[in-house]
C-alpha positions as YAML, in Angstrom:
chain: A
units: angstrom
residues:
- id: 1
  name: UNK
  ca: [19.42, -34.93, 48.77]
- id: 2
  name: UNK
  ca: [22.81, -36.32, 49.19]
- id: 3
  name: UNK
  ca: [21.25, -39.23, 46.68]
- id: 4
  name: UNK
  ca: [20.54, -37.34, 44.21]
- id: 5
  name: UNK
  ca: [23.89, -35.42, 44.17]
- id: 6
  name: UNK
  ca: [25.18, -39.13, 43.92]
- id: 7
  name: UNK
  ca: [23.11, -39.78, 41.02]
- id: 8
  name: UNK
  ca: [24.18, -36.60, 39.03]
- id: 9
  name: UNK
  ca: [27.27, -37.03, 39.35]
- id: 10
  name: UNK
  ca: [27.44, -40.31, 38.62]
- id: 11
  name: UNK
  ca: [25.26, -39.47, 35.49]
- id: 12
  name: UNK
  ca: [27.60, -36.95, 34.35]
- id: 13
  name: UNK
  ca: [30.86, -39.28, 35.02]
- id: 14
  name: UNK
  ca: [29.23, -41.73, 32.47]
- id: 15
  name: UNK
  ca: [28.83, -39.26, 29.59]
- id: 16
  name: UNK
  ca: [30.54, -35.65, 30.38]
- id: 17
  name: UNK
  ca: [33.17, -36.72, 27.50]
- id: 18
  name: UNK
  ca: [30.80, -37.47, 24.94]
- id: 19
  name: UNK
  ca: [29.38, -33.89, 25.71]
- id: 20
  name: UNK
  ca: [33.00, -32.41, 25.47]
- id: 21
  name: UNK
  ca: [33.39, -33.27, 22.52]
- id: 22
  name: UNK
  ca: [30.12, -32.41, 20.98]
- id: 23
  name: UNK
  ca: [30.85, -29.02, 22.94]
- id: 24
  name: UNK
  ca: [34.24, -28.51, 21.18]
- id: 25
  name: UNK
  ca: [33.26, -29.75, 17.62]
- id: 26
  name: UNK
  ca: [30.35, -27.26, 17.76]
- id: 27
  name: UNK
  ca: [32.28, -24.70, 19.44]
- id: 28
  name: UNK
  ca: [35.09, -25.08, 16.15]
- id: 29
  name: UNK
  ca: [31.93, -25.13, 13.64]
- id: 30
  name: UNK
  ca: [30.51, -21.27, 15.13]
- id: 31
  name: UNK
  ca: [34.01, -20.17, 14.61]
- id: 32
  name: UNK
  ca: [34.96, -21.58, 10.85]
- id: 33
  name: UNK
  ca: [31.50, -23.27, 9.79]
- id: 34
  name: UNK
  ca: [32.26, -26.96, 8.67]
- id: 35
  name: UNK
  ca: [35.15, -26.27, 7.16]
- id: 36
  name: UNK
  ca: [36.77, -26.02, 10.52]
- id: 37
  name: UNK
  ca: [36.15, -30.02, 10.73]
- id: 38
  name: UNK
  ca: [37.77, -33.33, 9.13]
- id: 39
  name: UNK
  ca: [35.90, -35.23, 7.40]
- id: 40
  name: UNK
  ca: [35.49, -38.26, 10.37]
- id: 41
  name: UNK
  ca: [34.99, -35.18, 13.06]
- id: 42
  name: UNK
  ca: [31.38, -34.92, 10.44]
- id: 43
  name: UNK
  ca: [30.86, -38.05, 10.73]
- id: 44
  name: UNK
  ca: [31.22, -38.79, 14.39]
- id: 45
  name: UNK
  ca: [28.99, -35.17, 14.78]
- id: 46
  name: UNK
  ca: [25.31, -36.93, 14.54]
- id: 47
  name: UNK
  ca: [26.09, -39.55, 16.55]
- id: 48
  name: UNK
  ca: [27.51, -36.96, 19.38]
- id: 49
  name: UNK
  ca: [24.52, -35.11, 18.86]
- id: 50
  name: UNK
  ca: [21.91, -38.03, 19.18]
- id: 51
  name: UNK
  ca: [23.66, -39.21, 22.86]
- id: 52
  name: UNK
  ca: [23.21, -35.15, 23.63]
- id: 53
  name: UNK
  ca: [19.81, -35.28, 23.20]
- id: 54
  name: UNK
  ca: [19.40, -38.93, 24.92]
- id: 55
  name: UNK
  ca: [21.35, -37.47, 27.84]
- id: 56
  name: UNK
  ca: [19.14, -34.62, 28.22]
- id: 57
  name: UNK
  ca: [16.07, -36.79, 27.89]
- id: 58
  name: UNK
  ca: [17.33, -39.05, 30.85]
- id: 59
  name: UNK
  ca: [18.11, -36.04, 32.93]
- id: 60
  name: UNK
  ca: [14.66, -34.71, 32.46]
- id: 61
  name: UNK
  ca: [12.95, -38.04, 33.51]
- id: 62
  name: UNK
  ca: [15.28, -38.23, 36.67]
- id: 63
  name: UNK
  ca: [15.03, -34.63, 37.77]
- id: 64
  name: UNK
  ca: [18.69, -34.31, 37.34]
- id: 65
  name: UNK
  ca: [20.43, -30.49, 38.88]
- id: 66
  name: UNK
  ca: [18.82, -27.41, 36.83]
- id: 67
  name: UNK
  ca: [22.66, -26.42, 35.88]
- id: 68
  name: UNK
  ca: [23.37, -29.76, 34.23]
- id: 69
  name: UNK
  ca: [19.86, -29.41, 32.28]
- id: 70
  name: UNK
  ca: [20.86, -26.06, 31.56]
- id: 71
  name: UNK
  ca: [24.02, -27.05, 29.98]
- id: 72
  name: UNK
  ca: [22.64, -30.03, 28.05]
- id: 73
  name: UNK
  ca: [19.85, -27.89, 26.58]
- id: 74
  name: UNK
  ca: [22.20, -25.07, 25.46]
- id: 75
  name: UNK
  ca: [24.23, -27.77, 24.39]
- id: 76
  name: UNK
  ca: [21.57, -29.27, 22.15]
- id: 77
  name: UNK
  ca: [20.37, -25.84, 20.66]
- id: 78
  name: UNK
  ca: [23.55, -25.37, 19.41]
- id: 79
  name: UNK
  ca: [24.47, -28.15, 18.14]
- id: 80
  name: UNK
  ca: [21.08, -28.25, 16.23]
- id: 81
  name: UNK
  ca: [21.68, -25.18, 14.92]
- id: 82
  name: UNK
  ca: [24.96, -26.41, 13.67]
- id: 83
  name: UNK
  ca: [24.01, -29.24, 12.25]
- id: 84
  name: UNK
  ca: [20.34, -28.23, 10.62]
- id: 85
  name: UNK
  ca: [20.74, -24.79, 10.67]
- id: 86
  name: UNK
  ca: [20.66, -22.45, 7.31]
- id: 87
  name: UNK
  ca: [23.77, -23.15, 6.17]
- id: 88
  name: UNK
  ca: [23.84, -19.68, 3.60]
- id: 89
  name: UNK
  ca: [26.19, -16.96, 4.42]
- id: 90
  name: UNK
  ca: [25.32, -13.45, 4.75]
- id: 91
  name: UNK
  ca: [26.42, -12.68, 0.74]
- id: 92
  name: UNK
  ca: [24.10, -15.71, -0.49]
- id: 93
  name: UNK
  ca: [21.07, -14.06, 1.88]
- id: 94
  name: UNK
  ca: [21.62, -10.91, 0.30]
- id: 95
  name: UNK
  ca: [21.93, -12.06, -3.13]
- id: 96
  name: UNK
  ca: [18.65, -14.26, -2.46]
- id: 97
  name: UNK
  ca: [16.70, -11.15, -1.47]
- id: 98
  name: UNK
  ca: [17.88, -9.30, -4.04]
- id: 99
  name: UNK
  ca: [17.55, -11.91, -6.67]
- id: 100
  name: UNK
  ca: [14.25, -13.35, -5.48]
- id: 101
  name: UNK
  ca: [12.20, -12.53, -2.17]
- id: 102
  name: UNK
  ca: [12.03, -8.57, -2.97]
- id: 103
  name: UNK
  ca: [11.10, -8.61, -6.61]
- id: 104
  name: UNK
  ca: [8.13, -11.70, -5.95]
- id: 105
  name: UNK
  ca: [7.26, -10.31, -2.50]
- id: 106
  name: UNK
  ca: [6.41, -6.46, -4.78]
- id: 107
  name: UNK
  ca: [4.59, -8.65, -7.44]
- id: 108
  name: UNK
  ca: [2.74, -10.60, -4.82]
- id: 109
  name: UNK
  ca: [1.09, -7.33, -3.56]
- id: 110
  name: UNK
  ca: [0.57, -5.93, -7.52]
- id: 111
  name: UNK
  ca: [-2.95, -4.56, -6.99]
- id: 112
  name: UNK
  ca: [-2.28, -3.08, -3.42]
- id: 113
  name: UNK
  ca: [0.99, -0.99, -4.56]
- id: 114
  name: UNK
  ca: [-0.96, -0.17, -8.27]
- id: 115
  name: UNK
  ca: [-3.65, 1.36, -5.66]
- id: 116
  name: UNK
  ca: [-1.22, 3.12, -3.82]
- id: 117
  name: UNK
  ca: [-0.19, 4.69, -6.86]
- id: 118
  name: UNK
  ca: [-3.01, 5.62, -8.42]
- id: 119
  name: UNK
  ca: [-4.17, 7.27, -4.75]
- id: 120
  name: UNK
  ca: [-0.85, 9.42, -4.53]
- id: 121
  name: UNK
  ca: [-1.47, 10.49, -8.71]
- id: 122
  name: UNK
  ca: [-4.67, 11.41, -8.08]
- id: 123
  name: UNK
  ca: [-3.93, 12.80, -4.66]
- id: 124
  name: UNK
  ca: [-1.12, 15.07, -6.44]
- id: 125
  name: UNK
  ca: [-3.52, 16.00, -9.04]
- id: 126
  name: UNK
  ca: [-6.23, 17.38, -7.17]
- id: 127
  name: UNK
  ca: [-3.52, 19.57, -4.98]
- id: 128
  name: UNK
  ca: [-2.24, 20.84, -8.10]
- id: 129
  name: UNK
  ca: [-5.71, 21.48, -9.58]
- id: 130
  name: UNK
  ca: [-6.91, 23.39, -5.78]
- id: 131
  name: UNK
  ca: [-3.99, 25.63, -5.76]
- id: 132
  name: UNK
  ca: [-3.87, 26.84, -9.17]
- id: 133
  name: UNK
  ca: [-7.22, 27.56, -8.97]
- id: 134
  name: UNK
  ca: [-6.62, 29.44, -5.48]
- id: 135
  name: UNK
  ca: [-3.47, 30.24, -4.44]
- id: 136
  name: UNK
  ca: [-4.61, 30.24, -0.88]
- id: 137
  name: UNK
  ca: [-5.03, 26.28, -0.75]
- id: 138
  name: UNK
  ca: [-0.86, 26.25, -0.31]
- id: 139
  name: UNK
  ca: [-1.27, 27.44, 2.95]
- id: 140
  name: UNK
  ca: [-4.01, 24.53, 4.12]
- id: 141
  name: UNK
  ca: [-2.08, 21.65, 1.88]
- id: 142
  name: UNK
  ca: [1.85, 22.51, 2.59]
- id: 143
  name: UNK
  ca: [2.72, 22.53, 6.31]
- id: 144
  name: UNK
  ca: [4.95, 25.13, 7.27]
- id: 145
  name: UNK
  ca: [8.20, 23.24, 7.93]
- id: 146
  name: UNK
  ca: [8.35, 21.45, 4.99]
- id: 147
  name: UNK
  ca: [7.64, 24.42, 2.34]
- id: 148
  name: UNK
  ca: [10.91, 26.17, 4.15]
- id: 149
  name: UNK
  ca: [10.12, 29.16, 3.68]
- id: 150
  name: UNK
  ca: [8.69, 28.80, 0.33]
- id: 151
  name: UNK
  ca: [5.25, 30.26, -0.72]
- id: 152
  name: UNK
  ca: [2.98, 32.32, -3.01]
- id: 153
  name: UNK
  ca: [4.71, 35.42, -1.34]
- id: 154
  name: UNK
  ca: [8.19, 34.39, -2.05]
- id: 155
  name: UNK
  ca: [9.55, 36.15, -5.54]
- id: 156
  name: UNK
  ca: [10.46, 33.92, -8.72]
- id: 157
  name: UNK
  ca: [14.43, 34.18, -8.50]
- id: 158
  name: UNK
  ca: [14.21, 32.75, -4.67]
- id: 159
  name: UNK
  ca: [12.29, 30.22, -5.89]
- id: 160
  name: UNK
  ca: [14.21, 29.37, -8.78]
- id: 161
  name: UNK
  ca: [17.48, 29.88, -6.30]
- id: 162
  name: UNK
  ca: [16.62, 27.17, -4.71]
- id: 163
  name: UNK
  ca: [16.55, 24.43, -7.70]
- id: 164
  name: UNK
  ca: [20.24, 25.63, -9.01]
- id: 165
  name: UNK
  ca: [21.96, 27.82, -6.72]
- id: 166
  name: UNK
  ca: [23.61, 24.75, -4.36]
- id: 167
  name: UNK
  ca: [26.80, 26.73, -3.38]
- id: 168
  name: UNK
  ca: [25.56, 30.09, -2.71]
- id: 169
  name: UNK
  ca: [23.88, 31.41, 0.34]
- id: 170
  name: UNK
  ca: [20.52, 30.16, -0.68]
- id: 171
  name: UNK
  ca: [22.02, 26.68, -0.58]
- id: 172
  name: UNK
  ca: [22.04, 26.08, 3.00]
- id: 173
  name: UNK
  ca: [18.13, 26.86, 2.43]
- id: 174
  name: UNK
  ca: [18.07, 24.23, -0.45]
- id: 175
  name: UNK
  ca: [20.36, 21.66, 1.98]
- id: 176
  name: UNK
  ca: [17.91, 22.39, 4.33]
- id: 177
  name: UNK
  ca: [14.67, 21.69, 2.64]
- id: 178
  name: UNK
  ca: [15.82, 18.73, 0.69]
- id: 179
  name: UNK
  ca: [16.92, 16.70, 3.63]
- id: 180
  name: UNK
  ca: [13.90, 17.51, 5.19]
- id: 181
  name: UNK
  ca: [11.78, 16.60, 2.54]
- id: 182
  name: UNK
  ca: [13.63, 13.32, 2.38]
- id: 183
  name: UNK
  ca: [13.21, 12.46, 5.99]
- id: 184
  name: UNK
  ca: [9.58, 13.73, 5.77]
- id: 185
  name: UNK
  ca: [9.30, 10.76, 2.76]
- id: 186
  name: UNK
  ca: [10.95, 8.15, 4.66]
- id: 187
  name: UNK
  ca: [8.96, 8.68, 7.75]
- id: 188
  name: UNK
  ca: [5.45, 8.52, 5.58]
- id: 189
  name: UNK
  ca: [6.96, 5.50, 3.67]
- id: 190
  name: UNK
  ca: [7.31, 3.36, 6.92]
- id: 191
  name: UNK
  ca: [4.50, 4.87, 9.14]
- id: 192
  name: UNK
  ca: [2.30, 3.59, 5.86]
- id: 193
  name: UNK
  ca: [3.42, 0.36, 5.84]
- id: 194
  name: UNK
  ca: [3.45, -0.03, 9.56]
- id: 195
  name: UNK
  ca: [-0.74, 1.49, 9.89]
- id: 196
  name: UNK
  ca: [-2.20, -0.90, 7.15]
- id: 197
  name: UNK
  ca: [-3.10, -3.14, 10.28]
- id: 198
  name: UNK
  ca: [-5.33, -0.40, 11.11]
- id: 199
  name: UNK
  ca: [-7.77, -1.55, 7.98]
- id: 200
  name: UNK
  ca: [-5.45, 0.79, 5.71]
- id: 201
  name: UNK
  ca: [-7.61, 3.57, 6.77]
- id: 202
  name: UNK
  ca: [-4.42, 5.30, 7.94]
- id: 203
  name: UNK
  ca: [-1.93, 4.53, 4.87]
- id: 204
  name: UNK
  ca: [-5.03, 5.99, 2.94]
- id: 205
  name: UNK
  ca: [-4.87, 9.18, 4.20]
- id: 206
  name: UNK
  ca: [-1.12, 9.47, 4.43]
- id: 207
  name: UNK
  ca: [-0.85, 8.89, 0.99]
- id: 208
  name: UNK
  ca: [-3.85, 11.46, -0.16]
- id: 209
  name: UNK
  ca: [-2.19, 14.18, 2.47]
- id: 210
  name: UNK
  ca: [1.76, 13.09, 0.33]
- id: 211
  name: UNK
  ca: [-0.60, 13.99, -2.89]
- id: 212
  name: UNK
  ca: [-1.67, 16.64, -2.17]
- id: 213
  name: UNK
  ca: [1.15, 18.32, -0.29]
- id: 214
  name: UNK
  ca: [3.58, 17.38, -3.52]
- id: 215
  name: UNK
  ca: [0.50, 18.64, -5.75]
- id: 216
  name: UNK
  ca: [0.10, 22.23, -4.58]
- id: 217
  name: UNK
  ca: [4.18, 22.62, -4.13]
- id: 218
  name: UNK
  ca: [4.48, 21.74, -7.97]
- id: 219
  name: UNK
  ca: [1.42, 24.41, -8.63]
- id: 220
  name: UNK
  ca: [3.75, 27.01, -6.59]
- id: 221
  name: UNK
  ca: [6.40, 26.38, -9.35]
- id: 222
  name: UNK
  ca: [4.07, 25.89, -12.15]
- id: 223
  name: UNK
  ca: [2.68, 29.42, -11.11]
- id: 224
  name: UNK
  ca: [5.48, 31.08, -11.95]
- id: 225
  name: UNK
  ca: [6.57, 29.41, -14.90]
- id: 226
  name: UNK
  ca: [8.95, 26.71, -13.26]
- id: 227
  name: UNK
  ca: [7.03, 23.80, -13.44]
- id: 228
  name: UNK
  ca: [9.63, 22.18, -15.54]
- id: 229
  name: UNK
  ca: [12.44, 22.78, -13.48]
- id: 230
  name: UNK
  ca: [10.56, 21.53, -10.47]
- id: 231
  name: UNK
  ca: [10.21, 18.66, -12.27]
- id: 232
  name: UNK
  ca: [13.96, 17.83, -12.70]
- id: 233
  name: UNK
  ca: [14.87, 18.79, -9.93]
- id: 234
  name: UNK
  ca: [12.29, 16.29, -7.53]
- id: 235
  name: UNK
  ca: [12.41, 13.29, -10.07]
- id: 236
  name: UNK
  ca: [16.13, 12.48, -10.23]
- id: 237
  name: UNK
  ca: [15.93, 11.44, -6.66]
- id: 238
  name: UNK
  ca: [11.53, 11.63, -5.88]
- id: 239
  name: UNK
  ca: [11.19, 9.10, -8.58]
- id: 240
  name: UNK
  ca: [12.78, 6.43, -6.87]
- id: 241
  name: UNK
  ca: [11.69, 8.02, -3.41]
- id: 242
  name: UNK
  ca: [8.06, 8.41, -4.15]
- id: 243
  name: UNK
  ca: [8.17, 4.98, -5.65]
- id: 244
  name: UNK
  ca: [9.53, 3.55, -2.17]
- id: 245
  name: UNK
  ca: [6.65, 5.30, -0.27]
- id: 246
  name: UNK
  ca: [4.05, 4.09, -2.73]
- id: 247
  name: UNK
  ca: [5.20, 0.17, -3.00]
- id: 248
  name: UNK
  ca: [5.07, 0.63, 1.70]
- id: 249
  name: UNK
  ca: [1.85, 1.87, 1.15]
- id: 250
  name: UNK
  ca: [0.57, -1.04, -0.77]
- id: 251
  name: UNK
  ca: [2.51, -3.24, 1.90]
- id: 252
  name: UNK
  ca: [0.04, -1.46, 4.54]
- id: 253
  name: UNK
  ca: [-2.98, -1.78, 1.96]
- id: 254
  name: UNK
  ca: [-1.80, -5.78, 1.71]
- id: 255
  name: UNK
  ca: [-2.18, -6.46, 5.53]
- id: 256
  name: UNK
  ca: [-5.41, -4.57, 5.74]
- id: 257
  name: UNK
  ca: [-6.72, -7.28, 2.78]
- id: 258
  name: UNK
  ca: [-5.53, -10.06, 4.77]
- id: 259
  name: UNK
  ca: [-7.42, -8.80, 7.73]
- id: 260
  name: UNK
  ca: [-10.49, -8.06, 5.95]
- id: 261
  name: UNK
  ca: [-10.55, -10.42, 3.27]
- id: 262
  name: UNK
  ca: [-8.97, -13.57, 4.90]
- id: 263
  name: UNK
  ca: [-10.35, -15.95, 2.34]
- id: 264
  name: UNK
  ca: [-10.41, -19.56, 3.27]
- id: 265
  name: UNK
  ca: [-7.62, -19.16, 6.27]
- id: 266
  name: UNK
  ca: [-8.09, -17.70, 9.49]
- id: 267
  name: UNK
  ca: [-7.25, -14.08, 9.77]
- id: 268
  name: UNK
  ca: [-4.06, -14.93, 11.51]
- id: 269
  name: UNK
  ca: [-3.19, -17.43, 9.33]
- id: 270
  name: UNK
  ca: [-3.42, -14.85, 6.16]
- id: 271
  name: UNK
  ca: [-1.88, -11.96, 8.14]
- id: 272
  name: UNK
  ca: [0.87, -13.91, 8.93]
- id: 273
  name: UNK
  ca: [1.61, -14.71, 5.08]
- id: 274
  name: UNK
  ca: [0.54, -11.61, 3.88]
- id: 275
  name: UNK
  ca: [3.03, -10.30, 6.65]
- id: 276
  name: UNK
  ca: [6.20, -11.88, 5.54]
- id: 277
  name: UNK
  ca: [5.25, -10.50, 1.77]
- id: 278
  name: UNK
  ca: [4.73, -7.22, 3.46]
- id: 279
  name: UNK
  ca: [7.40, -7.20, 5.30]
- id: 280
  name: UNK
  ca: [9.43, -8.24, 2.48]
- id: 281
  name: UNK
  ca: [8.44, -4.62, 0.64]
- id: 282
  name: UNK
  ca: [8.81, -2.43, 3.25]
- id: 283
  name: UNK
  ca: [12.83, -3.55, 4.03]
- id: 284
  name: UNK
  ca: [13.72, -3.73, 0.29]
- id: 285
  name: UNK
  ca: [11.75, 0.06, -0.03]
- id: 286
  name: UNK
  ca: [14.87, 1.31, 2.99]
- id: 287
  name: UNK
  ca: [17.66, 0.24, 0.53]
- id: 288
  name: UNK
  ca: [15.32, 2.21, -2.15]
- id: 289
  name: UNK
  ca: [15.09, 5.43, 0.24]
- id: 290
  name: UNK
  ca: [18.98, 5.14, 0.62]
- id: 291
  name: UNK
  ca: [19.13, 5.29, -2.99]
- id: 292
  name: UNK
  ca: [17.29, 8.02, -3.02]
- id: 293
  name: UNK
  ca: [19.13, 9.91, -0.93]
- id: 294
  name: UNK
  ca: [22.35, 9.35, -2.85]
- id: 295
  name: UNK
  ca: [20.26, 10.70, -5.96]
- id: 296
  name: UNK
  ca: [19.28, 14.10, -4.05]
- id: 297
  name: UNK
  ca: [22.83, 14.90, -2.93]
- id: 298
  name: UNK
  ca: [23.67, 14.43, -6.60]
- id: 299
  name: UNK
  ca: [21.10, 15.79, -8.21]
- id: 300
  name: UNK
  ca: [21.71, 18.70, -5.56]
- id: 301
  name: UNK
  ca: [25.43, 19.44, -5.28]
- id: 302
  name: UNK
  ca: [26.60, 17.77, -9.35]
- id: 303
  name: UNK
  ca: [23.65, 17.94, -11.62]
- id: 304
  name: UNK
  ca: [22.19, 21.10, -12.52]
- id: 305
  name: UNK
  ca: [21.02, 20.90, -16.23]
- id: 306
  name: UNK
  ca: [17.69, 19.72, -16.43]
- id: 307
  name: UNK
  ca: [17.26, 17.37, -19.06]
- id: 308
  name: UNK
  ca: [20.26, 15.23, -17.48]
- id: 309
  name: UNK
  ca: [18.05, 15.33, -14.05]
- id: 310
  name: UNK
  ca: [14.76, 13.71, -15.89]
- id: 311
  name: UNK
  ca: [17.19, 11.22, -17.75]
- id: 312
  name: UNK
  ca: [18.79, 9.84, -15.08]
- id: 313
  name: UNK
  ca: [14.96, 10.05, -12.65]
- id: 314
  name: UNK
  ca: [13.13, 8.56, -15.80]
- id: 315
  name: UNK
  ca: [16.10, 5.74, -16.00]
- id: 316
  name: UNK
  ca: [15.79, 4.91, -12.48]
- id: 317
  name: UNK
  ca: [12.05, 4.11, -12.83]
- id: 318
  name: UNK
  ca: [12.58, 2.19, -15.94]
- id: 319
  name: UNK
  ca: [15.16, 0.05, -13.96]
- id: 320
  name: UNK
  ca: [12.61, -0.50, -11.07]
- id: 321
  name: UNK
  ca: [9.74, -1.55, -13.32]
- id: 322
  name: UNK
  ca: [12.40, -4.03, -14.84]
- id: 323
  name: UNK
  ca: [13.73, -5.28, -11.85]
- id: 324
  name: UNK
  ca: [10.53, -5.69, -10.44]
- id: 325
  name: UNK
  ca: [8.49, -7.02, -13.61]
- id: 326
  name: UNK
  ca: [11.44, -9.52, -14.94]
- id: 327
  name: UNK
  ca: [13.09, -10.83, -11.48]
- id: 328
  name: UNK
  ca: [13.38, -13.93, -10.69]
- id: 329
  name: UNK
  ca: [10.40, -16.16, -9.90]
- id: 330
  name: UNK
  ca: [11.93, -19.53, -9.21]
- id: 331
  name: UNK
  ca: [10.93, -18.57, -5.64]
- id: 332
  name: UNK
  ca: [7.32, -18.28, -5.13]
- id: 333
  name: UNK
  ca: [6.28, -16.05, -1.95]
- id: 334
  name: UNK
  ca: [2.96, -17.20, -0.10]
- id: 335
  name: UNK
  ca: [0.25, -15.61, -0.72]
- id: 336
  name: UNK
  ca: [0.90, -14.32, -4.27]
- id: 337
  name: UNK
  ca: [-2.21, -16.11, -5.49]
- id: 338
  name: UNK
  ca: [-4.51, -13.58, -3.81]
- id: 339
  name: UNK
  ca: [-3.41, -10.50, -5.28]
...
């Protein structure tokens, strides 16, 4: 025992400076990056870093004390980190997302988010199409909470009231409904990206019970002659919102293709790309939901004339499908050759 104390500390006599000084160098470059060093502190940092990792190699071969290995393995990690780490800031990751991984990680999973689409369209049709036809269908498509209050029984001006009247009594209604119907979104948006590992059986039928619920409510306006103003009043915000919901379902639709149509790889091997991708669409569809909700408060609370409301929700889909068709593609995602 009292040997191997001997040899430890002798070990650490021989070379505890070197590791000082890697310590402190790396200790000034987490602080202020590189810029924190002089230009022969750089050079000298490689050569520290090498005898680190020599060190640590010795003391593993000798059974050296489990703090000292401790020490020189945090040591290492950091300095590694330092030294071949991602040297981009948090700006120049944003911008890169922005710029790059969001727009190619959407067009990588085209044909799963065109699907999702096309489900909720159709979806919305046929709950338009069952309640217009019978009245009674609101009650078995539109849960409770999230009609508010309104239904067939309710009289045109309440209905109307809430569309407009945003400062009256009926507003704390409208307040109400529309922050419920945006957290209602949100939640279906990431539960249908998150259940595609369940074959997309699950994202499915989310997105056919969104349809239809967003289906018959429009036939409730449309009933009584509001369809219109319905409209203006969910697409300067539901545009961009529905749009978010629809590109997590085909995110969820995109991991239950790499499951069941794995191709030439394993299916680990294409969930994990098909993952990243996924995963890609389903953080860059949050920032789109926050977006949204700055679009209902304003749409809500500002903007009450109705053409301005389907200018400004037309616009916003316009700039989507641009941002999303045209960005740039200088950074290929994996994966994007099977959609």
């Amino acid at each position: 025992m009292k040997r191997t104390i001997l040899k430890s500390s002798q070990f650490r006599k021989e070379r505890e400076a070197s590791w000082r000084e890697l310590d402190s160098l790396v200790g000034r470059m987490e602080k202020r990056s590189t810029a924190a060093l002089e230009p022969s502190e750089l050079m000298r940092l490689p050569t520290l870093y090498r005898a680190a990792l020599s060190s640590l190699s010795v003391a593993r071969a000798i059974s050296l004390d489990r703090s000292l290995l401790a020490y020189l393995e945090n040591l290492a990690n950091r300095a590694y980190f330092q030294i071949y780490g991602p040297r981009a800031g948090l700006g120049e990751v944003l911008a890169g997302f922005f710029a790059r991984s969001w727009p190619n990680a959407v067009r990588a999973t085209g044909r799963p988010a065109l699907l999702s689409i096309a489900v909720t369209i159709l979806s919305a049709l046929a709950g338009y199409w069952l309640t217009m036809a019978d009245m009674e269908w609101y009650y078995t498509l539109m849960p409770e909470d999230l009609a508010a209050g309104r239904s067939p029984a309710s009289s045109t001006e309440s209905l109307r009231a809430v569309l407009y009247d945003g400062d009256d009594a009926d507003g704390g209604a409208l307040s109400a409904f529309s922050s419920f119907l945006f957290v209602h979104n949100s939640r279906i948006a990431l539960l249908c990206f998150a259940l595609g590992i369940a074959l997309g059986v699950p994202t499915l039928l989310l997105l056919v019970s969104n349809g239809l619920m967003l289906g018959s409510f429009f036939a409730l306006y449309a009933s009584r002659g509001l369809g219109f103003e319905l409209g203006g009043w969910l697409i300067i915000h539901g545009g961009t919102e529905l749009l978010a919901v629809a590109l997590c379902g085909g995110a969820g639709l995109a991991l239950a293709d790499a499951f069941l149509f794995p191709g030439q790889k394993t299916r680990l091997q294409s969930l994990a790309e098909r993952g990243r991708l996924a995963g890609l669409v389903a953080l860059g569809a949050v920032f789109m939901l926050a977006i949204a909700g700055i679009l209902e408060g304003i749409g809500r609370q500002v903007i009450t004339d109705d053409l301005m409301r389907y200018t400004i929700g037309i616009g916003m889909l316009v700039l989507w499908s641009f941002y999303f068709l045209t960005g740039d593609r200088s950074s290929p995602q994996d994966g994007s050759s099977h959609d």
